[in-house]
N, CA, C and O atoms as a DFTB+ gen file, in Angstrom:
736 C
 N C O
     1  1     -38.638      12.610     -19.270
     2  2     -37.217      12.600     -18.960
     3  2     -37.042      12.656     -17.441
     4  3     -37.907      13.267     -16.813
     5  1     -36.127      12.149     -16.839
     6  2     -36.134      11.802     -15.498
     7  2     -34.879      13.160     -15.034
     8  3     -33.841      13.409     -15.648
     9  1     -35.310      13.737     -14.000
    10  2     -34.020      14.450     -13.257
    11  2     -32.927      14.270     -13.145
    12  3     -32.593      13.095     -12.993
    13  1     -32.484      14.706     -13.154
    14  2     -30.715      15.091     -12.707
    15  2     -30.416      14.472     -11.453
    16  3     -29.316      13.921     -11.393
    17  1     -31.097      14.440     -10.507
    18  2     -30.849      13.768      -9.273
    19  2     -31.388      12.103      -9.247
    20  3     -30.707      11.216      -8.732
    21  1     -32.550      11.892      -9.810
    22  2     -32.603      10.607     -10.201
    23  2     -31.134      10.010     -11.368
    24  3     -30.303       9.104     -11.326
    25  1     -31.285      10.502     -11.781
    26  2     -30.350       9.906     -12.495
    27  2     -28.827       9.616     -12.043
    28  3     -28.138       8.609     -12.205
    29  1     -28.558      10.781     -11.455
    30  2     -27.266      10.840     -10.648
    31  2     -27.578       9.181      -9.301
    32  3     -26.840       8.196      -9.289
    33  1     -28.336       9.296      -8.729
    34  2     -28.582       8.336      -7.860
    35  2     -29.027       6.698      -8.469
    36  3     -29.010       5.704      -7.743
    37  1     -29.413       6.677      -9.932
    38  2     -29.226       5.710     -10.919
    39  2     -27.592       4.912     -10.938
    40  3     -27.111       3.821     -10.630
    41  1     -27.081       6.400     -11.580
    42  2     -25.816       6.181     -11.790
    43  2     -24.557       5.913     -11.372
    44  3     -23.553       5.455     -11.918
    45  1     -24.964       6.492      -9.734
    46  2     -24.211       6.175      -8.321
    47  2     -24.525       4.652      -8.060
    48  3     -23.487       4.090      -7.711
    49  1     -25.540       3.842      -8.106
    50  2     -25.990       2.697      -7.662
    51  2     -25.524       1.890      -8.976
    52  3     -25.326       0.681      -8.863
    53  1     -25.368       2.438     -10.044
    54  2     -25.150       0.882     -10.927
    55  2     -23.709       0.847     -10.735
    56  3     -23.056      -0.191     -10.840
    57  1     -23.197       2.025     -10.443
    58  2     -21.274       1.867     -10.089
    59  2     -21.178       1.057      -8.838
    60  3     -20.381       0.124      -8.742
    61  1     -22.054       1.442      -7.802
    62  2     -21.716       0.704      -6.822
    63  2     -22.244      -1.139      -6.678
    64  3     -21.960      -2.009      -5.855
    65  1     -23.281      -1.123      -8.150
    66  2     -23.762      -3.020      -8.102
    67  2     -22.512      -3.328      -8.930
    68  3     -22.347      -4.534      -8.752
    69  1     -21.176      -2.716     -10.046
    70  2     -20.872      -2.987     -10.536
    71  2     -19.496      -3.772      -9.743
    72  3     -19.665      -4.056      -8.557
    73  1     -18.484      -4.035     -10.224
    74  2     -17.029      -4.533      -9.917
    75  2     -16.301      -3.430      -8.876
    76  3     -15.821      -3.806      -7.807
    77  1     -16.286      -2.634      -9.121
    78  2     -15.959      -1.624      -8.165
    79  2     -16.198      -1.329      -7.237
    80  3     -17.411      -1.250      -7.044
    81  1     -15.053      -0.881      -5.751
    82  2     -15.365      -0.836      -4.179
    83  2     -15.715       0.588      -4.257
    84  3     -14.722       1.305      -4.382
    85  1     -16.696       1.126      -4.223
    86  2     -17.141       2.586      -3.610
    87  2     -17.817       3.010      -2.459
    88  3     -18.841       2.671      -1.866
    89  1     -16.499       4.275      -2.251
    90  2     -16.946       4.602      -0.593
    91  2     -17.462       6.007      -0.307
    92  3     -16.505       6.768      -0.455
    93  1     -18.469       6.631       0.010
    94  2     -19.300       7.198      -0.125
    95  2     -18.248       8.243       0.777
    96  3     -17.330       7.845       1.494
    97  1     -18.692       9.901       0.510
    98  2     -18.196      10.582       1.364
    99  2     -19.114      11.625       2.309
   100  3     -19.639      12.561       1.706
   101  1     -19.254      11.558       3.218
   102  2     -20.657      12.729       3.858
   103  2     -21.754      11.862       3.490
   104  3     -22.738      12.397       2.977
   105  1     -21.742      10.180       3.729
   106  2     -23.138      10.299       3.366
   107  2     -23.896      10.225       2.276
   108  3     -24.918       9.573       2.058
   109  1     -23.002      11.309       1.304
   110  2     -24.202      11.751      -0.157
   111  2     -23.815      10.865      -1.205
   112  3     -23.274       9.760      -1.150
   113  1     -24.253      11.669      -2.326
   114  2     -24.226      10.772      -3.652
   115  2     -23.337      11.723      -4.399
   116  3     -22.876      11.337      -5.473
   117  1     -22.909      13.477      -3.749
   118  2     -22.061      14.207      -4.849
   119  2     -20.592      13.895      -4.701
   120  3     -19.657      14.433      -5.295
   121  1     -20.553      12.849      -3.728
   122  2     -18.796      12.724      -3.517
   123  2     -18.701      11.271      -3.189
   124  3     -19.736      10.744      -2.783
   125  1     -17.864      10.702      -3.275
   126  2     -17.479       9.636      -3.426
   127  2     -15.584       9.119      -3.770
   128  3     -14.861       9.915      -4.370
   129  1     -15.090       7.887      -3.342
   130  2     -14.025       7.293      -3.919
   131  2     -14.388       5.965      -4.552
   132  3     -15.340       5.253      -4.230
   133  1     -13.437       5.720      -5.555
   134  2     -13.681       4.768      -6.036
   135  2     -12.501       3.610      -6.249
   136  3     -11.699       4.200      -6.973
   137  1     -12.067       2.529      -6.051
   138  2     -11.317       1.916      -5.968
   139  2     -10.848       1.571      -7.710
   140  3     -11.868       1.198      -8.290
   141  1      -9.718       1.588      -8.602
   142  2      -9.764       1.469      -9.761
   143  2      -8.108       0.895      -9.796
   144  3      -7.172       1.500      -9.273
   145  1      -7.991      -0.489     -10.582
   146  2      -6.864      -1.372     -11.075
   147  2      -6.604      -0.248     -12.458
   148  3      -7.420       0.461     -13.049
   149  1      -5.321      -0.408     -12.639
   150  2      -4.613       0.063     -13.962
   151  2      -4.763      -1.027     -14.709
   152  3      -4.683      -2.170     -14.258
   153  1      -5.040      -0.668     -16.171
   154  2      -5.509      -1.294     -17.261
   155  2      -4.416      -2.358     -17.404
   156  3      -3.244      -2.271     -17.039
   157  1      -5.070      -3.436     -18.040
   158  2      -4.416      -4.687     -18.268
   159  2      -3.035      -4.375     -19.877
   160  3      -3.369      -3.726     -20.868
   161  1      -1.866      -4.894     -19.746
   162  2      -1.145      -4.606     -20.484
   163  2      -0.548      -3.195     -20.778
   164  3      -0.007      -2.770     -21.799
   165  1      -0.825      -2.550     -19.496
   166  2      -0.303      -1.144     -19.929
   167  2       0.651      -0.985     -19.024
   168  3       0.730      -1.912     -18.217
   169  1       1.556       0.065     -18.866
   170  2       2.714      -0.034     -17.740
   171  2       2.031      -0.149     -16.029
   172  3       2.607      -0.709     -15.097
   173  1       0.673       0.543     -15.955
   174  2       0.193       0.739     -14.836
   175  2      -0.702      -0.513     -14.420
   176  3      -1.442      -0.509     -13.437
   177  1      -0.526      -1.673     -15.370
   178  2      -1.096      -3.137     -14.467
   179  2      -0.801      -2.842     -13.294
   180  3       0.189      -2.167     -13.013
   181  1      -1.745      -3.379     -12.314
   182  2      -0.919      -4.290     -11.297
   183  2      -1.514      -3.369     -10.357
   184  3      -2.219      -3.800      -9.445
   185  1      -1.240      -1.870     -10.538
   186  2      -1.475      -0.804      -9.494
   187  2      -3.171      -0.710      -9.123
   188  3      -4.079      -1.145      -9.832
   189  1      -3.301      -0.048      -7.870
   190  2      -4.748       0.481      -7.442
   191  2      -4.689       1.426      -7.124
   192  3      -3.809       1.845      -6.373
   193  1      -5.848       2.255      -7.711
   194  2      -5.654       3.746      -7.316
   195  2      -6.992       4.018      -6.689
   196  3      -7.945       3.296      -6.984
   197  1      -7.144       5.169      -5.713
   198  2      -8.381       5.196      -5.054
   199  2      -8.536       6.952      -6.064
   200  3      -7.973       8.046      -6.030
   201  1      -9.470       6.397      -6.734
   202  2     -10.030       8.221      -7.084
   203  2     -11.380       8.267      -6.566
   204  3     -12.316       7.535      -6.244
   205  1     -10.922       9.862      -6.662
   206  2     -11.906      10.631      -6.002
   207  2     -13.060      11.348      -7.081
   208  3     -12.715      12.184      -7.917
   209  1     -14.151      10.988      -6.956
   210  2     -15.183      11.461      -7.515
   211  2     -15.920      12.567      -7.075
   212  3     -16.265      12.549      -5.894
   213  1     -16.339      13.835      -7.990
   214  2     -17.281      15.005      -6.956
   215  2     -18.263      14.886      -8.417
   216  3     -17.773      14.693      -9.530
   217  1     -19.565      15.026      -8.176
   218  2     -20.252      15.171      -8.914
   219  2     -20.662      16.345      -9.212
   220  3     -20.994      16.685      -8.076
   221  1     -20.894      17.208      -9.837
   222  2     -21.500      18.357      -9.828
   223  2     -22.882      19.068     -10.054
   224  3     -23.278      18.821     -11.193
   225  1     -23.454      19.594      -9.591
   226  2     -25.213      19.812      -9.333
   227  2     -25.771      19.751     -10.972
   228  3     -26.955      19.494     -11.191
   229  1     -24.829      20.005     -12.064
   230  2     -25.553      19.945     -13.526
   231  2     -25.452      18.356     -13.818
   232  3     -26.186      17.775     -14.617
   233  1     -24.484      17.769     -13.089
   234  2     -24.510      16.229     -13.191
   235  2     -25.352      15.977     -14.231
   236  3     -25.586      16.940     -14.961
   237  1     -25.981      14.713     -14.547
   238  2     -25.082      14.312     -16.011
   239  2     -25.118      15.253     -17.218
   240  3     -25.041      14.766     -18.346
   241  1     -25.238      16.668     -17.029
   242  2     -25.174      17.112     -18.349
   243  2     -23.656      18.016     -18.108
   244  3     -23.216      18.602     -19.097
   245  1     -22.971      18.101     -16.942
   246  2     -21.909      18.789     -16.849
   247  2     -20.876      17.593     -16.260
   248  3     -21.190      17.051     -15.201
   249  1     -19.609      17.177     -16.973
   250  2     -19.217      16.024     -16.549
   251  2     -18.610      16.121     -15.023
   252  3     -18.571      17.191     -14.416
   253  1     -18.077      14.709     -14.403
   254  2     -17.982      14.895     -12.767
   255  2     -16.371      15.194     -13.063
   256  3     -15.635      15.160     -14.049
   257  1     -16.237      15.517     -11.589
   258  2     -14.482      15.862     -11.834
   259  2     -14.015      14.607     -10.947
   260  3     -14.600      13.976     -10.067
   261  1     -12.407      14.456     -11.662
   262  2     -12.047      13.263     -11.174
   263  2     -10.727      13.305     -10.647
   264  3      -9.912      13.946     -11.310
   265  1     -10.280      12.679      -9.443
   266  2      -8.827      13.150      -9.004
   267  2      -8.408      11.624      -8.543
   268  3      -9.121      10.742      -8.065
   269  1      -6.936      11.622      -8.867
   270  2      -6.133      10.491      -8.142
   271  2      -6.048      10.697      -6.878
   272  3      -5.865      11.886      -6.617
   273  1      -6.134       9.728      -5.616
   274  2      -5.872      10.280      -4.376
   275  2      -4.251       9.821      -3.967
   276  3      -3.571      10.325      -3.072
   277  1      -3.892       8.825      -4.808
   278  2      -2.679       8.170      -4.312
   279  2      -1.786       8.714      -5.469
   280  3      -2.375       8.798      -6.547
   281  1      -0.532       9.083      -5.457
   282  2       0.271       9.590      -6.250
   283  2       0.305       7.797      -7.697
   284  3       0.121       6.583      -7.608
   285  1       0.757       9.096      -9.111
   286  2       0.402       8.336      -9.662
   287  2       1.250       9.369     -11.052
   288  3       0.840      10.490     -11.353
   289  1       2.346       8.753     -11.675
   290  2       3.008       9.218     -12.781
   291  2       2.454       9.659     -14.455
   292  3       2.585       9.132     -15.559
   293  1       2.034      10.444     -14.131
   294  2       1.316      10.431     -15.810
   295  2       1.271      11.941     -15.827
   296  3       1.013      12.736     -14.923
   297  1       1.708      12.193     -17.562
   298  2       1.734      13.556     -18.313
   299  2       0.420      14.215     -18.121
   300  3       0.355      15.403     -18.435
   301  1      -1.052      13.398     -17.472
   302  2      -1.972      14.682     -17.948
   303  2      -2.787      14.349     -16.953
   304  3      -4.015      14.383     -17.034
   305  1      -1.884      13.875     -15.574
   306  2      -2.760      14.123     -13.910
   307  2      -1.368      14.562     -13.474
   308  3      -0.216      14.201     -13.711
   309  1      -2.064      15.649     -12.614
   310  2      -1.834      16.715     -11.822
   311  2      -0.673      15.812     -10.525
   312  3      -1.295      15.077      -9.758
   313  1       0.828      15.871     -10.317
   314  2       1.518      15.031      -9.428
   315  2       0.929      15.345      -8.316
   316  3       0.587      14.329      -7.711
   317  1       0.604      16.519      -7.665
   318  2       0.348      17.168      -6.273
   319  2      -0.703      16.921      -6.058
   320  3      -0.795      16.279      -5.011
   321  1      -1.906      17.163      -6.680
   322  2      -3.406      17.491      -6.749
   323  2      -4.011      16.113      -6.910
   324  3      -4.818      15.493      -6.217
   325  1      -3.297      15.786      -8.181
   326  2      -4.086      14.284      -8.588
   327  2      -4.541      14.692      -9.394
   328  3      -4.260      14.112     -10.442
   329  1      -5.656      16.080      -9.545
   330  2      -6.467      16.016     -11.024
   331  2      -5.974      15.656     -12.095
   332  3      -4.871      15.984     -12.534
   333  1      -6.746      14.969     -12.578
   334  2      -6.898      14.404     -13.963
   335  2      -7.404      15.725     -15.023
   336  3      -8.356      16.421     -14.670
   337  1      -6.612      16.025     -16.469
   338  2      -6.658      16.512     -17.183
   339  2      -8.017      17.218     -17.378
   340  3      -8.593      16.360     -18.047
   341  1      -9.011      18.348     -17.210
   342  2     -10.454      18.551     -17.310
   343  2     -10.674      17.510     -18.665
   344  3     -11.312      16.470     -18.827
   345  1      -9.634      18.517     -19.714
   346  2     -10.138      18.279     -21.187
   347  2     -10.370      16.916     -21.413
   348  3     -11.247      16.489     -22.165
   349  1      -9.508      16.163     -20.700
   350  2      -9.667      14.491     -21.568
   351  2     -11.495      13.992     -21.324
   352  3     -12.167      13.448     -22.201
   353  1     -11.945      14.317     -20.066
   354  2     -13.439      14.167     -20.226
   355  2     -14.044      15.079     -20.270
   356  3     -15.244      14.833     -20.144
   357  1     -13.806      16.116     -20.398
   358  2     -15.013      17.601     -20.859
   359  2     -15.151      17.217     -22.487
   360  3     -16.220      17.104     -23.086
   361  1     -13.704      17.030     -23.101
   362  2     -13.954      17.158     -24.858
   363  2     -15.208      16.316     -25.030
   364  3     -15.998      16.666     -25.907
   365  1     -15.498      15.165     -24.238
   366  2     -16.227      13.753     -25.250
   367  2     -17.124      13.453     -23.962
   368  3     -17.802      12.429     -23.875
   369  1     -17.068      14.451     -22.952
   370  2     -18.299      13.923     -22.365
   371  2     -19.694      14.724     -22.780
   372  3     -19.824      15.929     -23.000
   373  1     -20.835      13.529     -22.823
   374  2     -22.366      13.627     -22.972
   375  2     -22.860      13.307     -21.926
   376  3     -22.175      12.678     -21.119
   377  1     -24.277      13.668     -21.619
   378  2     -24.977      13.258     -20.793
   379  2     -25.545      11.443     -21.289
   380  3     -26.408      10.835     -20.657
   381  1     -24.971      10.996     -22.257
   382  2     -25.006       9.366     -22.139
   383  2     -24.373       8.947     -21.828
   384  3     -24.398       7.718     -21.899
   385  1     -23.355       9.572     -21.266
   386  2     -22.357       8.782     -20.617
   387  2     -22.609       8.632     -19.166
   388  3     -23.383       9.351     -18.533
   389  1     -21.940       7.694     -18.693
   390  2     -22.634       7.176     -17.120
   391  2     -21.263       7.008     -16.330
   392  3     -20.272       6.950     -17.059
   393  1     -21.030       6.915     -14.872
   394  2     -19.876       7.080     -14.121
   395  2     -19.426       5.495     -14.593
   396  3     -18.256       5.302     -14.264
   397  1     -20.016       4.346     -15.252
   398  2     -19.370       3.529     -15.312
   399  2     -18.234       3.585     -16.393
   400  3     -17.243       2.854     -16.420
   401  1     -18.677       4.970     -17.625
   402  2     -17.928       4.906     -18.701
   403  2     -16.704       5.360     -18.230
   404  3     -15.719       5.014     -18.883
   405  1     -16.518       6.115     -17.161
   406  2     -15.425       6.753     -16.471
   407  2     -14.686       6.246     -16.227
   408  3     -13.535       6.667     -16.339
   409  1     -15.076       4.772     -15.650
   410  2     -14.316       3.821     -14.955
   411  2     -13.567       2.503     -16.250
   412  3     -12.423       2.048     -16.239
   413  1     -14.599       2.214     -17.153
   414  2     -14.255       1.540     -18.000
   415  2     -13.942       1.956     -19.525
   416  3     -13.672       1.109     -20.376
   417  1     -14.000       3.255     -19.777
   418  2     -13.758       3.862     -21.011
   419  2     -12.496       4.824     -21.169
   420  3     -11.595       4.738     -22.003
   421  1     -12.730       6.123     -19.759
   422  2     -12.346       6.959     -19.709
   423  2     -11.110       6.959     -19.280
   424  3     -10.222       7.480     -19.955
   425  1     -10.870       6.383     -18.107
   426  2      -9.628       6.010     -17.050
   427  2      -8.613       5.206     -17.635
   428  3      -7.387       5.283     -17.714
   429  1      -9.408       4.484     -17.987
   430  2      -8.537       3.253     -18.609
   431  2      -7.851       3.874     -20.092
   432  3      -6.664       3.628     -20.307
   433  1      -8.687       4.725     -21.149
   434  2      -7.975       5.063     -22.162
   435  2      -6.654       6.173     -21.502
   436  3      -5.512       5.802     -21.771
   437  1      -6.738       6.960     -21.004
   438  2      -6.180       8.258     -20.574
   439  2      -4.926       7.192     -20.051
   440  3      -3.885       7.320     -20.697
   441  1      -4.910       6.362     -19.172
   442  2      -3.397       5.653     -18.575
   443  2      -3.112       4.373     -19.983
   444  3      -2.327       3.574     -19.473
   445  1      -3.345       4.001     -21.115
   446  2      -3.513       3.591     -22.150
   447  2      -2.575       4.762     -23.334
   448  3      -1.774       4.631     -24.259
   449  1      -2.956       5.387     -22.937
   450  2      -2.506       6.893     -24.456
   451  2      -2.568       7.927     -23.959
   452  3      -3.525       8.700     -24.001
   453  1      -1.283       8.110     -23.280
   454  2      -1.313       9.727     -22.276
   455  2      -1.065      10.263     -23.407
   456  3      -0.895       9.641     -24.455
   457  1      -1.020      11.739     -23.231
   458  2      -1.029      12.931     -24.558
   459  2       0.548      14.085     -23.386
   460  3       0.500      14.842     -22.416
   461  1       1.344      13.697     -24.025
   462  2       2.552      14.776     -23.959
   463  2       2.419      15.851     -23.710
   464  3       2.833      16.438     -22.711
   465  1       1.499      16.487     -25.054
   466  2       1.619      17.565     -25.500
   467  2       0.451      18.721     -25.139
   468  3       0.211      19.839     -25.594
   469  1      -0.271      17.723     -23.888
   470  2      -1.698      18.777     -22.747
   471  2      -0.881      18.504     -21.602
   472  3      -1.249      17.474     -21.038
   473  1       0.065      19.047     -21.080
   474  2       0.011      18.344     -19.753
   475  2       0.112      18.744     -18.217
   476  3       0.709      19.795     -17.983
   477  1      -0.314      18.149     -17.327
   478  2      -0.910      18.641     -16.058
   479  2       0.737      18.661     -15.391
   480  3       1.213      19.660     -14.852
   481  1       1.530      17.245     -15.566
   482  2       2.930      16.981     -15.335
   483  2       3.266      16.904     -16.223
   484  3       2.958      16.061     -17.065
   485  1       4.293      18.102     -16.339
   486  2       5.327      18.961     -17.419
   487  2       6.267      17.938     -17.313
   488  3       6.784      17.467     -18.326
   489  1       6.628      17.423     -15.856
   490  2       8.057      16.484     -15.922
   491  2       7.921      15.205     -16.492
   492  3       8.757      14.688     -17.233
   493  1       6.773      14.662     -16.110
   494  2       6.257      13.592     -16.971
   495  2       6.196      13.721     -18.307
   496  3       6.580      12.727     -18.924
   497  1       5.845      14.607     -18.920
   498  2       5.166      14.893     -20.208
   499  2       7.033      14.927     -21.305
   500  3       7.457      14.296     -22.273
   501  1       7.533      15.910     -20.505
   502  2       8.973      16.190     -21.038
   503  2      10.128      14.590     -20.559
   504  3      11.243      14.399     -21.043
   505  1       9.488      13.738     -19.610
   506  2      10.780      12.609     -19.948
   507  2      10.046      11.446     -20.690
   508  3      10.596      10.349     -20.786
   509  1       8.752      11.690     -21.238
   510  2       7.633      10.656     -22.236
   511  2       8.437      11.100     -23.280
   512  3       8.891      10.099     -23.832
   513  1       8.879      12.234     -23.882
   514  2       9.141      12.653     -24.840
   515  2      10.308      12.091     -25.239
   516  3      10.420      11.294     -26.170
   517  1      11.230      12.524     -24.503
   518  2      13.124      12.523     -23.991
   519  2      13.188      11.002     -24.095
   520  3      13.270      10.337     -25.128
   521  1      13.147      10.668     -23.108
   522  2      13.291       9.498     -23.225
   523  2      12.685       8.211     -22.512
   524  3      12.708       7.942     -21.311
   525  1      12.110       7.447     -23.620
   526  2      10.340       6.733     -23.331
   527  2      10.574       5.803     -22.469
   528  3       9.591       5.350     -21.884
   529  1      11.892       5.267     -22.149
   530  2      12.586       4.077     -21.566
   531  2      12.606       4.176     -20.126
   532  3      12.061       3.399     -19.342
   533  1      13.434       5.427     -19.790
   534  2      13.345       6.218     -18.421
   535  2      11.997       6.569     -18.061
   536  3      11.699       6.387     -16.881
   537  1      11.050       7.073     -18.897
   538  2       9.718       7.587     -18.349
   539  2       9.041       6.400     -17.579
   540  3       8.547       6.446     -16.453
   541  1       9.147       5.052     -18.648
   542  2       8.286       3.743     -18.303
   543  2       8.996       3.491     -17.143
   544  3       8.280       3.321     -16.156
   545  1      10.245       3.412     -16.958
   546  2      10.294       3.024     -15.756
   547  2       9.934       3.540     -14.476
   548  3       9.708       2.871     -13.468
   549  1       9.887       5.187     -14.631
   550  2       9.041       5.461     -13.140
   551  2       8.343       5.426     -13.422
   552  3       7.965       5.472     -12.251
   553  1       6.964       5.341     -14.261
   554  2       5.733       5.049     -13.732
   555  2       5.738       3.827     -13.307
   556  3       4.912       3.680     -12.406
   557  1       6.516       2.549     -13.657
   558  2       6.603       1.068     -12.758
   559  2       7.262       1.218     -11.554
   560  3       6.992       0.286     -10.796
   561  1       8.210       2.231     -10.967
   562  2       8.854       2.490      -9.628
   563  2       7.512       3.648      -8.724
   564  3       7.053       3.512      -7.590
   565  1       7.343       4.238      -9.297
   566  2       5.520       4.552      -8.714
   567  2       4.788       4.171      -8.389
   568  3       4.286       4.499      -7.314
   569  1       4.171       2.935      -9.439
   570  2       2.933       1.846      -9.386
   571  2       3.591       0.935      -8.482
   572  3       2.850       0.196      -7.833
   573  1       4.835       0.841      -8.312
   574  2       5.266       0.166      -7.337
   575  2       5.261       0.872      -5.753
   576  3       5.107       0.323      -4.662
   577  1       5.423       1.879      -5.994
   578  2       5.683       2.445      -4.495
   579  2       4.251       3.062      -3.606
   580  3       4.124       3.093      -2.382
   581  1       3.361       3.475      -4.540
   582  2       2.581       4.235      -4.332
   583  2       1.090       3.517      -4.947
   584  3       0.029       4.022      -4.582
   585  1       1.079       2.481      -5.768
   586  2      -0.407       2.203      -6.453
   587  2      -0.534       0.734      -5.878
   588  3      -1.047      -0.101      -6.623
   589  1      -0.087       0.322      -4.547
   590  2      -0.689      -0.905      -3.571
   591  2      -2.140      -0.563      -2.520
   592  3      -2.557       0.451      -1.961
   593  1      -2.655      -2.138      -2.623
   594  2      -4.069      -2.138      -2.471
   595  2      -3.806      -1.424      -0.352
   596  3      -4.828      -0.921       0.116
   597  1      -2.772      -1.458       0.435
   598  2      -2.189      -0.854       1.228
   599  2      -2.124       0.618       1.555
   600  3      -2.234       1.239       2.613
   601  1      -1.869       1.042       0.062
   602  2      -1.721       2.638      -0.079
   603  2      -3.096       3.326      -0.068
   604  3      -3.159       4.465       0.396
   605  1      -4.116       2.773      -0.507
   606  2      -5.172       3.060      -0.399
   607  2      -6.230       2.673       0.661
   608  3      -7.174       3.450       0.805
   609  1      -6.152       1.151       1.688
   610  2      -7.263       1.161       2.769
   611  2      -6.169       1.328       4.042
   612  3      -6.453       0.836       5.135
   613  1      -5.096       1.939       3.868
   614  2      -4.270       2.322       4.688
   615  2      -3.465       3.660       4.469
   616  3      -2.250       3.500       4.350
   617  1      -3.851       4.716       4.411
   618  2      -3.445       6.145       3.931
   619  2      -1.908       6.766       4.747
   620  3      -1.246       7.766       4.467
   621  1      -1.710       5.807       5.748
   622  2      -0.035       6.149       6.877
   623  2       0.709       5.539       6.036
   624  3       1.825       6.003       5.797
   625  1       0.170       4.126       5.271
   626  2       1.174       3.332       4.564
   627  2       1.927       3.922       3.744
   628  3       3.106       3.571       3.779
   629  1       1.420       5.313       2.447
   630  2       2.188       5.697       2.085
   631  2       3.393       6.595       2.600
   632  3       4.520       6.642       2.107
   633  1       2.839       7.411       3.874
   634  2       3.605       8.277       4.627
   635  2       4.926       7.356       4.827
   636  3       5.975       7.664       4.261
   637  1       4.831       6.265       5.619
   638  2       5.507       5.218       6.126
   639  2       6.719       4.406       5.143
   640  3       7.750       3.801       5.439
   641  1       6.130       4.678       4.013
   642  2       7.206       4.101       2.684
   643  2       7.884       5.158       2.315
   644  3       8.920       5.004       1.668
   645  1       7.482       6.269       2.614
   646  2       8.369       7.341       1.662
   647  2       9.777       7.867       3.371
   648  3      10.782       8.577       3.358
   649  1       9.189       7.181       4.381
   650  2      10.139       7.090       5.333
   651  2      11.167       6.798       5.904
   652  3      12.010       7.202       6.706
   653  1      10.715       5.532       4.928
   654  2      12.011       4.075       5.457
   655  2      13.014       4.082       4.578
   656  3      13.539       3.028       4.221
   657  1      13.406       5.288       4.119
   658  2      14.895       5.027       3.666
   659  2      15.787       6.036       4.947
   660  3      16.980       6.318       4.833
   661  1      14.879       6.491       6.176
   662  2      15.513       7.487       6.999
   663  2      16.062       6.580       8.146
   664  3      15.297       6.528       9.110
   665  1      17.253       5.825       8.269
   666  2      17.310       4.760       9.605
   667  2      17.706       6.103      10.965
   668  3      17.738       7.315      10.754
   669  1      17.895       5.595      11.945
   670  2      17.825       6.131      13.153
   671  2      19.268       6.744      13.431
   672  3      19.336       7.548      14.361
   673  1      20.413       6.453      12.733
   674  2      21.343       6.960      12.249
   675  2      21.318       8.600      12.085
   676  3      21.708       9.586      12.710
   677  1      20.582       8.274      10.795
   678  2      20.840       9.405       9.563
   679  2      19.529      10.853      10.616
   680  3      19.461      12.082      10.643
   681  1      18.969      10.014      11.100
   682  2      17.820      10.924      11.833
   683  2      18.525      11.599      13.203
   684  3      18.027      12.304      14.080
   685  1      19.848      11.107      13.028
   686  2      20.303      11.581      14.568
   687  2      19.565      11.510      15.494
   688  3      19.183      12.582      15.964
   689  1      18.971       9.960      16.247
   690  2      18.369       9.988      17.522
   691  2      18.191       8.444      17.992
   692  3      17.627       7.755      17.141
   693  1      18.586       7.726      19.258
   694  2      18.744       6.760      19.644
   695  2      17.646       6.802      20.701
   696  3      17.020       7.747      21.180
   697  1      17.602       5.344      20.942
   698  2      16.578       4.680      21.957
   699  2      16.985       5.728      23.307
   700  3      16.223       6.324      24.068
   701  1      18.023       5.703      23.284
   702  2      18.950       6.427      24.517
   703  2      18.787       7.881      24.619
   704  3      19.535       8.468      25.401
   705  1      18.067       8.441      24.058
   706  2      17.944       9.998      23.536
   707  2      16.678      10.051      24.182
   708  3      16.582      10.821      25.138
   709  1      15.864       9.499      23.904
   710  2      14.030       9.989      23.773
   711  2      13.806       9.454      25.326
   712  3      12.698       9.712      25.795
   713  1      14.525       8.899      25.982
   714  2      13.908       8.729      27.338
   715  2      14.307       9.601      28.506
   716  3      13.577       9.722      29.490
   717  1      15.657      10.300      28.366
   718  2      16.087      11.640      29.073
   719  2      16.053      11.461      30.517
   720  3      16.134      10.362      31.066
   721  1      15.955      12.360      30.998
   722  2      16.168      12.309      32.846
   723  2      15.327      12.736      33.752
   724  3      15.308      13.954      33.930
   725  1      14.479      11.945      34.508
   726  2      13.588      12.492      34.911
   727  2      14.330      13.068      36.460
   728  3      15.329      12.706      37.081
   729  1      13.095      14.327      36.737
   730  2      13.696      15.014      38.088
   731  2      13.224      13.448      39.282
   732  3      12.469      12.476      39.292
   733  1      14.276      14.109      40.127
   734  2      14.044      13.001      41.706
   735  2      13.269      14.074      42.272
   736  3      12.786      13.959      43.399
């Protein structure tokens, strides 16, 4: 049987020969981002999300933890944090499972069939319930605002969008303001 660290460094390298942009963090193999499209036919087409991968030293027999880095509407990731639900991959993860299942099994089911009734976002979870019409639409005013390929190899971009509804008006301050009087 091969180590924990071989394997982890197996499993790091077939994610990174696979479809996916991964960007290493420190160097190592216990941290990482990973570039990931929202599943085809689900409200979150279209979007890119950069998650964040940490592996943990029991690696593959203790599953990795996984976080959204770019805001992202769903009942069972964390709005602030990003984490993703432990339980949805602690319940059903094995050590046969590999970081690709994460990407193509795991991720994709969880934004596929969120669960209401575990949830990380209470507000999410309670307007899925209320009313399914209103919910779908912010996660498409989200994936719109926040899940562009921009928001992620450009991290000001989101700062910068959640800005521009402030014109120079409403900010109380003119071209004529910021240059002031210098002494003679």
């Amino acid at each position: 049987m091969s180590s924990p660290s071989k394997r982890r460094e197996m499993d790091v390298m077939k994610l990174m020969m696979s479809d996916y942009t991964v960007e290493t963090i420190n160097d190592g193999l216990n941290e990482f981002n990973v570039e990931f499209q929202g599943p085809k036919e689900s409200l979150y087409e279209g979007g890119v999300w950069k998650i964040r991968v940490e592996l943990p030293d029991a690696y593959p027999y203790k599953s990795p933890s996984i976080g959204f880095v770019n805001k992202i509407y769903h009942p069972n990731v964390d709005e602030l944090s990003g984490s993703v639900c432990l339980d949805v991959i602690n319940q059903s993860w094995s050590p046969m499972f590999d970081l690709l299942n994460v990407f193509e099994v795991f991720l994709p089911q969880l934004l596929l069939y969120p669960n209401p009734s575990d949830p990380l976002n209470g507000d999410a979870a309670s307007l899925m319930m209320k009313d399914r019409k209103q919910y779908d639409q912010k996660v498409k005013e989200y994936c719109e605002r926040y899940a562009k390929k921009e928001a992620i190899t450009n991290p000001t971009a989101e700062m910068e969008s959640s800005d521009e509804d402030i014109s120079d008006e409403e900010s109380g301050s003119s071209d004529d303001d910021i240059a002031g009087h210098a002494d003679p």
